[in-house]
Backbone as CSV, one residue per row, in Angstrom:
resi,resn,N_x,N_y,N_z,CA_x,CA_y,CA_z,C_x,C_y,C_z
1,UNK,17.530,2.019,2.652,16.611,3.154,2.667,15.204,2.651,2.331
2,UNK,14.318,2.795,3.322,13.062,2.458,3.283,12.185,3.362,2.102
3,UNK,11.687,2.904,1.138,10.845,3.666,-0.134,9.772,3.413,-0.233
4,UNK,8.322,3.971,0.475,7.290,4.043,0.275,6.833,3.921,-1.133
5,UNK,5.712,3.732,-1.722,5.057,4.234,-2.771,5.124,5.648,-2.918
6,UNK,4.180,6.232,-1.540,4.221,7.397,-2.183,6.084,8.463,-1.828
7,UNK,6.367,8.042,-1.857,7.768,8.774,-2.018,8.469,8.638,-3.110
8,UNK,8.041,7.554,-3.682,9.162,6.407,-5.007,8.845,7.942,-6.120
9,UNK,10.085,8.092,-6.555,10.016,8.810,-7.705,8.898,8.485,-8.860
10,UNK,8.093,9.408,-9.731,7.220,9.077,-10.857,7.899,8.511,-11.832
11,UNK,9.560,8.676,-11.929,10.267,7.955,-13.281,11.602,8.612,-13.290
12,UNK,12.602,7.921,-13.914,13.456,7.980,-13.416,14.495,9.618,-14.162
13,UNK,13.387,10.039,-14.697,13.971,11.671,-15.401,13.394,12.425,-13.550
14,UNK,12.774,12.256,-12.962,12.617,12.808,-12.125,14.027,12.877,-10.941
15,UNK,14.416,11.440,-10.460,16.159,11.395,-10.094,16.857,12.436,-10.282
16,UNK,16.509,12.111,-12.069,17.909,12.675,-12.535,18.354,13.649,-12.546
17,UNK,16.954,14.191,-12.833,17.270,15.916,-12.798,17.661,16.066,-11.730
18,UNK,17.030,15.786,-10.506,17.886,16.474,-9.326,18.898,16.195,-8.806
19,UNK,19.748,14.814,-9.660,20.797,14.729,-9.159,21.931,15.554,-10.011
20,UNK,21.509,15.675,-11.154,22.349,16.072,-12.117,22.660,17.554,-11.537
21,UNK,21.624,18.378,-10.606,22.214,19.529,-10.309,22.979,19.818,-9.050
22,UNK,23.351,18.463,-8.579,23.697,18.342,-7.188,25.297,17.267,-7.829
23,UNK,26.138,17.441,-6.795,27.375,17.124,-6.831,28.287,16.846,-5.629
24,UNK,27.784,16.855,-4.715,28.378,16.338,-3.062,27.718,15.673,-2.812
25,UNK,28.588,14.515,-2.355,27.592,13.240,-1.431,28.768,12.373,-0.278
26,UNK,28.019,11.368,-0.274,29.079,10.536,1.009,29.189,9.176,0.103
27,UNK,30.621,9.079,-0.084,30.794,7.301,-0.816,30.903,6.659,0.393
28,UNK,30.444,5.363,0.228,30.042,4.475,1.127,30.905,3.026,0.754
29,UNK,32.212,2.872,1.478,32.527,1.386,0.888,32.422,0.226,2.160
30,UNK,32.835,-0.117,1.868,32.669,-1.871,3.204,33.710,-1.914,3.322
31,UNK,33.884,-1.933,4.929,35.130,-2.189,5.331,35.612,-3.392,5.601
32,UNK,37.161,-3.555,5.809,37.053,-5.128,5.607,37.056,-5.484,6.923
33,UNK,37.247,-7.221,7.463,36.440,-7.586,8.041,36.904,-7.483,9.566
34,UNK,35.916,-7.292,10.582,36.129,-6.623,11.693,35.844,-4.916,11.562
35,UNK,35.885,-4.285,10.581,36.273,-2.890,10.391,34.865,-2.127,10.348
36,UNK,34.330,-1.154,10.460,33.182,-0.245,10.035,33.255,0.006,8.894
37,UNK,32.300,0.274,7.759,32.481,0.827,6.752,33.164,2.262,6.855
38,UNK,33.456,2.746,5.936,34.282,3.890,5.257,32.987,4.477,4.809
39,UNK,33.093,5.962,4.912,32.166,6.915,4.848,32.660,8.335,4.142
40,UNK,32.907,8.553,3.356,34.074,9.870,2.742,33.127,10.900,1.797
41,UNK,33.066,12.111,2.777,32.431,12.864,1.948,33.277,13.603,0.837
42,UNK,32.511,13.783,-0.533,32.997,14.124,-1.472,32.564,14.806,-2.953
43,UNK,33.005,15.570,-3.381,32.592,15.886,-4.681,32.698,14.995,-5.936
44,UNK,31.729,14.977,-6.479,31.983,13.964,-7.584,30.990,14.682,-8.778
45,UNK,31.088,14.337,-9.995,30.444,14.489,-11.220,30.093,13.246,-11.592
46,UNK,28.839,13.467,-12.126,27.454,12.800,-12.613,27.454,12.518,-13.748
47,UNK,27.977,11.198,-14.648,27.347,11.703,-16.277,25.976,10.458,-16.115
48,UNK,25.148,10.604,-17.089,23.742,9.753,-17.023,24.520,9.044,-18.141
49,UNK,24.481,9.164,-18.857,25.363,8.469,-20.037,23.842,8.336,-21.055
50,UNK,24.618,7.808,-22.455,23.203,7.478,-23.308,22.245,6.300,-22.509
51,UNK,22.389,5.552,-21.798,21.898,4.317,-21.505,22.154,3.873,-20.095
52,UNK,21.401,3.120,-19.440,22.073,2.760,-18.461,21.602,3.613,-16.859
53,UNK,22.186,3.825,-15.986,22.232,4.503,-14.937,23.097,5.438,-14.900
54,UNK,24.538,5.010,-15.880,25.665,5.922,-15.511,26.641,5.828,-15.012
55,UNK,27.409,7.129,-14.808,28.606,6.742,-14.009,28.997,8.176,-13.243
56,UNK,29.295,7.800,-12.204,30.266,8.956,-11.412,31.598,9.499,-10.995
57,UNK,32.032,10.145,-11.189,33.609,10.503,-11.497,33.967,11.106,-9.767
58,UNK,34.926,10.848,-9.658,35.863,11.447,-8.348,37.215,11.091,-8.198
59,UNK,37.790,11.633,-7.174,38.904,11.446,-6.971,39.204,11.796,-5.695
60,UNK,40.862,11.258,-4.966,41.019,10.956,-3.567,42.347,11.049,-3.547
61,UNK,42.863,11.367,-2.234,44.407,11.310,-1.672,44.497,10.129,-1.417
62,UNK,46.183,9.840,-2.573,46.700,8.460,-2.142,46.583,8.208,-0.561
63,UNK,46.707,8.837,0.252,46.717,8.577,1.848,45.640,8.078,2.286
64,UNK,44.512,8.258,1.580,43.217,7.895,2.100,43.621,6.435,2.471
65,UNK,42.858,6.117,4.258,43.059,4.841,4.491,41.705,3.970,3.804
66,UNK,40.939,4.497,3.157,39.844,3.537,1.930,40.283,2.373,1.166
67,UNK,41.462,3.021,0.627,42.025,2.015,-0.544,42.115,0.385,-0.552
68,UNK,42.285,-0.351,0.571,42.396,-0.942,0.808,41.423,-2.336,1.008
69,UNK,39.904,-1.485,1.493,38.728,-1.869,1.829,38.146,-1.775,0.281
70,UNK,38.442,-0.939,-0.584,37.594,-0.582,-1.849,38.087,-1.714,-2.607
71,UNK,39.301,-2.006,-2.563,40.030,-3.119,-3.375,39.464,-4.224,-2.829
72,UNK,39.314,-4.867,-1.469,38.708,-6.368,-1.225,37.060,-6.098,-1.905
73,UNK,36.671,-5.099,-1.517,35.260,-5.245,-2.313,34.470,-3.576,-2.601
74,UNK,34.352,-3.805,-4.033,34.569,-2.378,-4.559,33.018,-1.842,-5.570
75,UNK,31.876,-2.921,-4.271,30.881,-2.353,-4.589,30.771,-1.384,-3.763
76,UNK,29.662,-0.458,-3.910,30.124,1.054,-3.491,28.788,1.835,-3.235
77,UNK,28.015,2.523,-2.303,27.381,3.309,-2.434,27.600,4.915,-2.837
78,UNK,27.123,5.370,-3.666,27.409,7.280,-3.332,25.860,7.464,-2.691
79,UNK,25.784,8.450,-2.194,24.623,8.688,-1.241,24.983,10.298,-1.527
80,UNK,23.492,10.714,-1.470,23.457,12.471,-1.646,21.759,12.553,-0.997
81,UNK,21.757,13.654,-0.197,20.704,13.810,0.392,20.550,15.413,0.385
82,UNK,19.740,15.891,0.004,19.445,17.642,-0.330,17.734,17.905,0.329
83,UNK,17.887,19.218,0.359,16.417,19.870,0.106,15.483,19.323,1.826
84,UNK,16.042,19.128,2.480,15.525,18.224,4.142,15.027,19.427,4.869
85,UNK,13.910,18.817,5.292,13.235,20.268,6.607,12.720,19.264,7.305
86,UNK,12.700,19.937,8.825,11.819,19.428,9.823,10.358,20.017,10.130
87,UNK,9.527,19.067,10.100,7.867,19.318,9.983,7.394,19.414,10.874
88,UNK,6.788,20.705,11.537,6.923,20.433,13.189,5.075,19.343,13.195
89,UNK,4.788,18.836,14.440,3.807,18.006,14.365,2.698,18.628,14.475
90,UNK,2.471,19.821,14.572,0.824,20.504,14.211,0.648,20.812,13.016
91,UNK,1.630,21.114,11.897,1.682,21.268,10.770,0.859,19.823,10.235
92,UNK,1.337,18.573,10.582,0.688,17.496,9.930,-0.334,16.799,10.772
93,UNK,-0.970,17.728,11.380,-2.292,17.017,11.965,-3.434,16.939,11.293
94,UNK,-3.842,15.910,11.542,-5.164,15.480,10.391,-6.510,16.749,10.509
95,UNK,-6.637,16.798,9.115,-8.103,17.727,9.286,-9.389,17.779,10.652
96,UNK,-9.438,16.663,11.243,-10.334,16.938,11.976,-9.731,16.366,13.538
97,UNK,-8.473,16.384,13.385,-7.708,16.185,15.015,-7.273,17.424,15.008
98,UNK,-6.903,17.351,16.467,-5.928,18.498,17.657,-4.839,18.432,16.974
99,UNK,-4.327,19.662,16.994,-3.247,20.164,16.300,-1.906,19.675,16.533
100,UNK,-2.420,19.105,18.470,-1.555,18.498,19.164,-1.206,16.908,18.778
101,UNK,-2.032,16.684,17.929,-2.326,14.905,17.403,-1.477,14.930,16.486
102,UNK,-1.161,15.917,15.860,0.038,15.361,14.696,1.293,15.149,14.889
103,UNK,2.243,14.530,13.985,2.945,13.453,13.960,4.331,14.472,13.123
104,UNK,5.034,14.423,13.979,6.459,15.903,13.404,7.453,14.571,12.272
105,UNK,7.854,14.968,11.873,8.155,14.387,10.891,9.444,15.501,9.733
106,UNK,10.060,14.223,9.050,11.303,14.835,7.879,10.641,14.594,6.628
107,UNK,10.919,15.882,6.116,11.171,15.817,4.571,12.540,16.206,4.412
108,UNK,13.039,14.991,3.034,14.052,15.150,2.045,14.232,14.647,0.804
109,UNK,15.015,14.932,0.369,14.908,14.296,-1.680,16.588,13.226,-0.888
110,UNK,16.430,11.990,-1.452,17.751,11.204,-1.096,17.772,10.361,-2.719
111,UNK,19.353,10.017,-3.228,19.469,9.463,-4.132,20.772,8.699,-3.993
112,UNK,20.581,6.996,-3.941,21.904,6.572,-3.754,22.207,6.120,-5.515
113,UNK,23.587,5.864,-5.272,24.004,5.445,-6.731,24.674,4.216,-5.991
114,UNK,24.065,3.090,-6.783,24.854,1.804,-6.068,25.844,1.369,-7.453
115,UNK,26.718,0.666,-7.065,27.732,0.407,-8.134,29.078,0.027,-8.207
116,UNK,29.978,-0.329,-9.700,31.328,-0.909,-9.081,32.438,-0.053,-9.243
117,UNK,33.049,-0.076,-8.607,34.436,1.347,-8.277,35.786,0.667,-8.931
118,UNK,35.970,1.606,-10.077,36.940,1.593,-11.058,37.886,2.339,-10.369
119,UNK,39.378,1.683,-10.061,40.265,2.355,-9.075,41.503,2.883,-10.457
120,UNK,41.613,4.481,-10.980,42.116,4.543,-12.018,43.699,5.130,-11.188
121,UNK,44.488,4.861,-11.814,46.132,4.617,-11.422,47.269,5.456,-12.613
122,UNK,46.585,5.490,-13.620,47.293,5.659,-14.992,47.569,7.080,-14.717
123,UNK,48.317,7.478,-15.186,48.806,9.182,-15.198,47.635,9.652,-16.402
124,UNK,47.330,9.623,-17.150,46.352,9.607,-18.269,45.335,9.191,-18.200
125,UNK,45.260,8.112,-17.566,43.282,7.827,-17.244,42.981,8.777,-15.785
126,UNK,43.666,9.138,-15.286,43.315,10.478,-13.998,43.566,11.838,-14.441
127,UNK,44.109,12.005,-15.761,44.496,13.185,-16.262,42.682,13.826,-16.852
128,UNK,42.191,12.825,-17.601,41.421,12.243,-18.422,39.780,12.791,-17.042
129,UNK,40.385,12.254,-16.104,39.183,11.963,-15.078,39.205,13.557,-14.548
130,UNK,40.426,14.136,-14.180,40.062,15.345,-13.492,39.778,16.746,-14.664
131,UNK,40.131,16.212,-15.526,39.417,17.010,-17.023,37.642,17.032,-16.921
132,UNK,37.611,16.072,-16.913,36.088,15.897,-17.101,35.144,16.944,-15.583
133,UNK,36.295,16.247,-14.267,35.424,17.117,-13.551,35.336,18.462,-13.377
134,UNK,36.621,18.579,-14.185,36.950,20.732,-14.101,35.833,20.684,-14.928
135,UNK,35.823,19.966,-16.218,34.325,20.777,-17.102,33.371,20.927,-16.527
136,UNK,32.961,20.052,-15.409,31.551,20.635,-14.756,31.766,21.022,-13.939
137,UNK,32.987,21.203,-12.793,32.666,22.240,-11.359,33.504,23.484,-12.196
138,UNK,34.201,23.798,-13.180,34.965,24.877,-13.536,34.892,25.133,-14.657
139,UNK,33.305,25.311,-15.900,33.445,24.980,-17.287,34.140,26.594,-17.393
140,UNK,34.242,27.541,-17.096,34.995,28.706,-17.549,36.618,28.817,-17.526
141,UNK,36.851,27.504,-17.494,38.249,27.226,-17.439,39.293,28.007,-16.071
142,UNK,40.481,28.376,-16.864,40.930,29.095,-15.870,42.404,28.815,-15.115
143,UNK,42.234,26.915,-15.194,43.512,26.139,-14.502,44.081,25.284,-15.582
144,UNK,45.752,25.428,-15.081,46.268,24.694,-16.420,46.107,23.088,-16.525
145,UNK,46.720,22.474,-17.971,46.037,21.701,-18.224,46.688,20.528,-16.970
146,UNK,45.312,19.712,-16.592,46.320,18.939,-15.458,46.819,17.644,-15.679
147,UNK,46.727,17.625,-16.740,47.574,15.847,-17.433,49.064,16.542,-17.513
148,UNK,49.724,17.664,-18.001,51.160,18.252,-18.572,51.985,17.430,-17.016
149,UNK,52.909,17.163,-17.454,54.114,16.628,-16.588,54.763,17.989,-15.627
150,UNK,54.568,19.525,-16.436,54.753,20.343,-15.572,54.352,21.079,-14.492
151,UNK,54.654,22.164,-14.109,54.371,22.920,-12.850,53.047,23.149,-13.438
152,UNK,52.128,23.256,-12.526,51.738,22.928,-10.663,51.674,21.525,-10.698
153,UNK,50.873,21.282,-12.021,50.413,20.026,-11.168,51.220,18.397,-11.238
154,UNK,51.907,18.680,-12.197,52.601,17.142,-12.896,53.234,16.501,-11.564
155,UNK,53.706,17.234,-10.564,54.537,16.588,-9.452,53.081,15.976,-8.229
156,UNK,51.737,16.588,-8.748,50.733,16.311,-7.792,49.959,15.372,-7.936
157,UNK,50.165,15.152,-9.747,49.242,14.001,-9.941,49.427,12.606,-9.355
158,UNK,50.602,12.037,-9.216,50.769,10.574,-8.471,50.203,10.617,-6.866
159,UNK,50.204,12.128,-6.448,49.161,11.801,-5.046,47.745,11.640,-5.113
160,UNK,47.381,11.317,-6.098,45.877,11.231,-5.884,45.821,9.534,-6.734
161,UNK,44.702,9.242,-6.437,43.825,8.072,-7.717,42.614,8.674,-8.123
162,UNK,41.904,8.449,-8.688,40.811,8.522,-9.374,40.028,7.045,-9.568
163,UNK,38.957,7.450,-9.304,37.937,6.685,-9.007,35.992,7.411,-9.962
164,UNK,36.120,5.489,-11.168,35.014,5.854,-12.092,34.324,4.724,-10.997
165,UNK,32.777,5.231,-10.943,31.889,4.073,-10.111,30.524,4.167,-11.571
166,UNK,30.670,2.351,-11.709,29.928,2.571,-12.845,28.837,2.098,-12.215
167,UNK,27.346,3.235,-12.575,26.311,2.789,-11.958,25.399,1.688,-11.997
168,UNK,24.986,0.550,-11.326,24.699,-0.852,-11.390,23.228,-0.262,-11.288
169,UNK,22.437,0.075,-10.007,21.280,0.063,-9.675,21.441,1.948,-8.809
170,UNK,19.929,2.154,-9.442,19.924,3.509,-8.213,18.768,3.445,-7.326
171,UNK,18.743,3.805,-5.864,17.571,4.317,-5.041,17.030,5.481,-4.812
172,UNK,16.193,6.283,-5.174,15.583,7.461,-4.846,14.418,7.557,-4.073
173,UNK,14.241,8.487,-3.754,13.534,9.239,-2.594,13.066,11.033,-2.360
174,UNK,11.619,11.006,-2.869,11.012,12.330,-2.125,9.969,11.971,-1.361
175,UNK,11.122,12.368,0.072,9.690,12.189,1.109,8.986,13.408,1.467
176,UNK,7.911,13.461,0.974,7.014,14.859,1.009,6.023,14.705,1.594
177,UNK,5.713,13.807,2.190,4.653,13.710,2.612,3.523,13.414,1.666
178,UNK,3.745,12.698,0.593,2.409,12.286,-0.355,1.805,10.721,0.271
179,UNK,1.697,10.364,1.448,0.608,9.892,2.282,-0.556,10.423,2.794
180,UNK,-0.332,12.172,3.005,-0.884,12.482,3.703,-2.128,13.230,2.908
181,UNK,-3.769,13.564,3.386,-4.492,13.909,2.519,-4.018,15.174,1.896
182,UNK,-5.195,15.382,0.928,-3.950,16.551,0.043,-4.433,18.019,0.990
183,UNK,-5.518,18.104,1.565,-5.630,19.380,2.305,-4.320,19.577,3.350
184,UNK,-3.443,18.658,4.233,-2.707,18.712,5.192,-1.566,18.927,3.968
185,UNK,-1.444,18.328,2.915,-0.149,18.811,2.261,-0.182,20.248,1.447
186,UNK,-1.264,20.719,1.499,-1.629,22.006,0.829,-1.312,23.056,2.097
187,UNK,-1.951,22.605,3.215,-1.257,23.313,3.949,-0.054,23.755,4.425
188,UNK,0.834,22.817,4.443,2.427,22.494,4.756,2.971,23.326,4.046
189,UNK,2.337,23.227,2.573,3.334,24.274,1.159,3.182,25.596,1.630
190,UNK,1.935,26.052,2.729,1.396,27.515,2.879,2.753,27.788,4.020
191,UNK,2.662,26.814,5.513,3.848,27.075,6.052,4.954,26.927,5.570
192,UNK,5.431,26.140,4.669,7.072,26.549,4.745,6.703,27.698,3.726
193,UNK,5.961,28.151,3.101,6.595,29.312,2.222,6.484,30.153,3.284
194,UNK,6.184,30.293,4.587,5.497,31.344,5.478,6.887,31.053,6.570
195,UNK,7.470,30.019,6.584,8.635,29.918,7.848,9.621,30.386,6.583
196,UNK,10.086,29.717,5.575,10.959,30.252,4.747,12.221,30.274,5.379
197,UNK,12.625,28.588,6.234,13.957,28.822,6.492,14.867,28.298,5.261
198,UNK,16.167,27.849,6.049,16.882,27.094,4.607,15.990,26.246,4.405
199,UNK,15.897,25.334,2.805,15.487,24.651,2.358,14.329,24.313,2.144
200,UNK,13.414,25.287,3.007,11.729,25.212,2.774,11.305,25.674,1.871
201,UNK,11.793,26.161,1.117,11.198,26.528,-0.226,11.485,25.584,-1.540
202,UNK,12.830,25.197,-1.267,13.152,23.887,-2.020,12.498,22.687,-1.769
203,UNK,11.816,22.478,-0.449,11.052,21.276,-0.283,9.446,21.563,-0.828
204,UNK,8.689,22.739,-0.527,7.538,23.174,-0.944,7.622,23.061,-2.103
205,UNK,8.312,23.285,-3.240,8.583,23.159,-4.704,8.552,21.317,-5.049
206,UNK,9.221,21.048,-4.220,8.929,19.296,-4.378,7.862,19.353,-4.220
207,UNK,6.843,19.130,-3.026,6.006,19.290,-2.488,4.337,19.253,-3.459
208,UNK,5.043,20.670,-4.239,4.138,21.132,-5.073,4.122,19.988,-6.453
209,UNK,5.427,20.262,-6.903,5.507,19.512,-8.098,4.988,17.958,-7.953
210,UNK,5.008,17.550,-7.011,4.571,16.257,-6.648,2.768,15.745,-6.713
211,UNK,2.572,17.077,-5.807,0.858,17.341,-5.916,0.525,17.487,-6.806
212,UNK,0.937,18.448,-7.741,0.423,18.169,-9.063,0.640,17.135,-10.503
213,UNK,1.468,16.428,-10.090,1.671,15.150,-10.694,0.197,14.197,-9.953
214,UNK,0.358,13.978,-8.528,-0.496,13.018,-8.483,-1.889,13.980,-8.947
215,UNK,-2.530,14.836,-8.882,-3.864,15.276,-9.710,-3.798,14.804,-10.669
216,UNK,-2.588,15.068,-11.531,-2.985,14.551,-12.541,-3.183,13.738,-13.293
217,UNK,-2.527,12.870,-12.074,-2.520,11.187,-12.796,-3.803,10.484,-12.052
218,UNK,-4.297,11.473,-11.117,-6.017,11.403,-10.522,-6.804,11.103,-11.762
219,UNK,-6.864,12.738,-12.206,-7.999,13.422,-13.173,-7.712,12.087,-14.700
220,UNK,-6.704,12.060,-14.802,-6.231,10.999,-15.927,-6.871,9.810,-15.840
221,UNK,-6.977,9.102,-14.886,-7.536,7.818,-14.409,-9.403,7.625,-14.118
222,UNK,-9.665,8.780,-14.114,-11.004,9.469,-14.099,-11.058,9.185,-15.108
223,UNK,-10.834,9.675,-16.359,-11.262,10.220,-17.636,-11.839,8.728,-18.193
């Protein structure tokens, strides 16, 4: 993933937050040799941990044909991409060109988690793992406990594994267009709040929050 300057996150609480409220992505393993990589979309939970990058929790059907490829090599991308609109090209035409001169273009927020994939097997370290993720996709409880040996789930747990990916390095990405002068990006925030399809309001909010970070690290550098 290509990372401009101006796209590179201001720091890395900026990531986080938006990953921390997001929870679907695509794991990415290497396939082995001759093979395409493996591509598996999936839910997973996020902890940042005290230190570090972190780690991400999931889990998979023993059937998955992955297993195999994750075990010869079990470095791993998760990939999550949110908040994407298409910019039509008069929207980003320069202040003093034809409307027709501009350049159509994507915005999106992208965050990979690169890292090594803990393949968990134990009846208790997956008991352990799908605990953790009911607390965050289900904290109002509700389902019984799923480590018990009994009905529903005790006969279900040996079909799955569980999978901890402990985070090594991360890549992020808001492409908002902070190349462009700030009058053409002031404008953009006016259309999508004015098209207001999916996600244009979630990108204008980047958008914004972004613009006013760089002012202020303008006016700051002024001083």
């Amino acid at each position: 993933m290509l990372i401009h300057p101006w796209d590179a996150p201001a720091d890395d609480d900026e990531w986080r937050e938006w990953l921390t409220a997001r929870d679907f992505g695509q794991l990415a393993v290497n396939g082995l040799d001759g093979e395409p990589p493996f591509v598996q979309p999936v839910h997973f939970a996020y902890d940042p941990g005290p230190g570090g990058h972190g780690e991400a929790l999931l889990h998979l059907a023993r059937p998955n044909p992955l297993w195999a490829a994750l075990s010869a090599s079990p470095r791993v991308t998760l990939s999550v991409v949110d908040d994407y609109v298409f910019i039509p090209g008069p929207w980003h035409a320069a202040p003093d060109a034809p409307a027709e001169h501009g350049t159509p273009t994507s915005f999106y927020a992208a965050v990979q988690l690169l890292g090594v994939a803990h393949v968990l097997d134990d009846p208790r370290d997956k008991a352990a793992l799908l605990e953790r993720q009911l607390a965050h996709f289900q904290p109002a409880g509700g389902t019984a406990p799923v480590g018990s040996p009994d009905a529903p789930f005790g006969r279900m747990l040996p079909g799955i594994r569980g999978v901890r990916i402990e985070v090594t390095s991360v890549r992020a990405k808001f492409k908002y267009g902070g190349n462009k002068p700030r009058e053409v990006q002031r404008r953009v925030t006016g259309l999508l709040a004015a098209r207001a399809a999916p996600h244009d309001l979630a990108a204008r909010a980047h958008q914004l929050r972004r613009l006013a970070a760089f002012d202020a690290n303008d006016a700051g550098g002024g001083a």
